[in-house]
C-alpha positions as CSV (number, residue, x, y, z in Angstrom):
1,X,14.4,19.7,-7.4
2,X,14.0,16.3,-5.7
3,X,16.6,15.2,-3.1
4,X,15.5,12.0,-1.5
5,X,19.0,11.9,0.1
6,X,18.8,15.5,2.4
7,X,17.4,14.4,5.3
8,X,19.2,11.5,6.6
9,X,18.6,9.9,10.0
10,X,21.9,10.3,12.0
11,X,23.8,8.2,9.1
12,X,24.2,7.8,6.2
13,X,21.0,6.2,5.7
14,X,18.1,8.2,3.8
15,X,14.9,8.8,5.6
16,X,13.3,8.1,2.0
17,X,14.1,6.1,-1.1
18,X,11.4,7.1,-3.3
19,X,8.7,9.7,-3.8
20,X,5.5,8.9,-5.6
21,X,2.7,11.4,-6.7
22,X,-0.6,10.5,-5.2
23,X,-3.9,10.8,-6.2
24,X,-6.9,12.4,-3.9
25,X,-9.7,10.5,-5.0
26,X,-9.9,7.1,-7.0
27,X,-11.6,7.2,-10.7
28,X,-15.1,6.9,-10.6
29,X,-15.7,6.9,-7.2
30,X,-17.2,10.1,-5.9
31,X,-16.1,11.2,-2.2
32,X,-17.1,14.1,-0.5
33,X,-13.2,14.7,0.7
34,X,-9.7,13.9,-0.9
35,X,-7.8,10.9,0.1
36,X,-4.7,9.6,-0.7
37,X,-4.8,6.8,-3.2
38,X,-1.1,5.4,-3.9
39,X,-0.1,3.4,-6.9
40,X,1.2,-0.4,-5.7
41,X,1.9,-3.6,-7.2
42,X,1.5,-6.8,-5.7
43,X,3.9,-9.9,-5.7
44,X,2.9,-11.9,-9.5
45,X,1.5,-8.9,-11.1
46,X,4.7,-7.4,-12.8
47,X,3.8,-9.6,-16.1
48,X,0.7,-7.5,-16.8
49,X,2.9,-4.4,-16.4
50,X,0.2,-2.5,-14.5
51,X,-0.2,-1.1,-11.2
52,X,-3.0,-0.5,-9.1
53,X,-4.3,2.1,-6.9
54,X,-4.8,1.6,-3.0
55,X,-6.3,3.7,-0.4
56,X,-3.8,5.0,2.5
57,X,-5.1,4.5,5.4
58,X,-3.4,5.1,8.9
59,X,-6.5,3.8,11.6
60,X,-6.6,0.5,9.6
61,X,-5.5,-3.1,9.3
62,X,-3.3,-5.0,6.9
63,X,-3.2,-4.5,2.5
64,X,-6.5,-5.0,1.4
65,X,-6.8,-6.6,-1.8
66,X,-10.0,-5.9,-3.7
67,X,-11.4,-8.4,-5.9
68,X,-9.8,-7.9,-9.0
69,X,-6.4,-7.4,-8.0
70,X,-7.0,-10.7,-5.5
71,X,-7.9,-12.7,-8.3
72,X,-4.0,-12.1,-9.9
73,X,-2.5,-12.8,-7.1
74,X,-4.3,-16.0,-5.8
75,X,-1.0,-19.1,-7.0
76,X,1.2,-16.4,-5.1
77,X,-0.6,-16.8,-1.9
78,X,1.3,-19.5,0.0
79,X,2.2,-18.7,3.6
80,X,-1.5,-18.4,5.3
81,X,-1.8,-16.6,8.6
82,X,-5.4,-17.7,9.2
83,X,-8.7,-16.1,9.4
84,X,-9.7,-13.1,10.7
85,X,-13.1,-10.7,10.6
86,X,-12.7,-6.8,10.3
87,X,-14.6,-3.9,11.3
88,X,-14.7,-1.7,7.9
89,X,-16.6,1.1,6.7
90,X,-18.4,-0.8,4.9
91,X,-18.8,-3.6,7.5
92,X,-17.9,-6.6,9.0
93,X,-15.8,-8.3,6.5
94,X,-14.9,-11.9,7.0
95,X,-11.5,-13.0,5.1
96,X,-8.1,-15.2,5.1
97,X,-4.3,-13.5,5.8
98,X,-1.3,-14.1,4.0
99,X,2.3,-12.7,3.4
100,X,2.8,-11.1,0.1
101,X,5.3,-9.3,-1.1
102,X,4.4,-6.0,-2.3
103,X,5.8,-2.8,-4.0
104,X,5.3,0.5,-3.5
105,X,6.2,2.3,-6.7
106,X,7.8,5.6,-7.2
107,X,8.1,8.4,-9.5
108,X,10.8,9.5,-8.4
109,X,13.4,7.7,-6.6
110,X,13.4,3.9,-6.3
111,X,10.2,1.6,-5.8
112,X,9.9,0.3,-2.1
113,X,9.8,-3.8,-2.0
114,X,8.6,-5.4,1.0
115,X,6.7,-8.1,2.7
116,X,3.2,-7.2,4.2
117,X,0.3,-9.0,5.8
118,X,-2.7,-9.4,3.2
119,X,-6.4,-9.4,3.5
120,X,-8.1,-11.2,1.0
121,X,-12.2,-11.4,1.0
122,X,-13.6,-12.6,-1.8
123,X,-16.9,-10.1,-1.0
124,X,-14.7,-7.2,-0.7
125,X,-15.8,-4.6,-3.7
126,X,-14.2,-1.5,-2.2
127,X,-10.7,0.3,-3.2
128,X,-7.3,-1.5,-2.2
129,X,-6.3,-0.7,1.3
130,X,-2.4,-0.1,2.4
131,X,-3.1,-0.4,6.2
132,X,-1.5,0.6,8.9
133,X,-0.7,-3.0,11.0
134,X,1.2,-5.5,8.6
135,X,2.2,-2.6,6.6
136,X,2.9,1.2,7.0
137,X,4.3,0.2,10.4
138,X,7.1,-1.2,8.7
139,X,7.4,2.0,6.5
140,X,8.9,5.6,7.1
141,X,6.8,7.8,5.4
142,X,6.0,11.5,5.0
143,X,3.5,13.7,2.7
144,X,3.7,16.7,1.0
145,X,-0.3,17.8,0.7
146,X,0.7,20.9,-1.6
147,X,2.8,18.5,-3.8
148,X,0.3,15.7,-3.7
149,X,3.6,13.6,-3.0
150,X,4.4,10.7,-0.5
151,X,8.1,9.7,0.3
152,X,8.6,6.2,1.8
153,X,11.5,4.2,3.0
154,X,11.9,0.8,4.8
155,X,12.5,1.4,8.7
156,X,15.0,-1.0,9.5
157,X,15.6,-2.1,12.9
């Protein structure tokens, strides 16, 4: 049984809203290790009623968007942060920042909506990233490996 609501944080607050089941690698991409690859959905692609997979990744910077999912989201872009270049895996990637609202959806529990500092490179051909600056550090979060599960909340001030 899922209790999102047993650990609470010295209130009546819930360390977690909502528990989603992650993946450990993403379709058709061969990697020699698992990884945790959560679903998302970014601000103006509800109308498709699909989500999208993103890599979790704690040592970087910002969402990613790949291209595909950048292309759907490009009239919802409006508050630009600037420019910036990033050190990736796969290189230097140079790219604009924005705000975007994005959700992190659950299976169980509620879906976590918030806003989050987006990458967007038109050359980038790699997996979605949820970073860690812009993003998870405005998220509570724990994993279960042996469940494959990740529980999130919004840590408010």
């Amino acid at each position: 049984m899922l209790d999102l609501d047993v650990l609470l944080l010295g209130s009546e607050e819930p360390f977690a809203v909502g528990a989603s089941v992650y993946k450990d690698g993403y379709p058709g991409l061969p990697e020699p290790h698992p990884r945790i690859y959560m679903e998302f959905r970014p601000e103006g692609t509800a109308e498709f009623g699909f989500s999208f997979l993103a890599l979790l990744d704690t040592g970087g910077h910002y969402c990613i968007l790949n291209e595909e999912v950048a292309s759907l989201v490009q009239d919802h872009l409006t508050d630009h942060l600037g420019s910036t270049r990033l050190r990736t895996a796969h290189g230097p990637v140079q790219g604009n920042l924005y705000l975007l609202k994005i959700e992190l959806l659950a299976h169980f529990g509620d879906n976590l909506e918030f806003e989050v500092v987006t990458f967007i490179a038109p050359e980038w051909q790699a997996p979605s990233v949820i970073g860690y600056t812009g993003v998870l550090d405005r998220v509570r979060f724990a994993i279960s490996p042996r469940l494959n599960r990740i529980y999130v909340g919004l840590d408010s001030p």
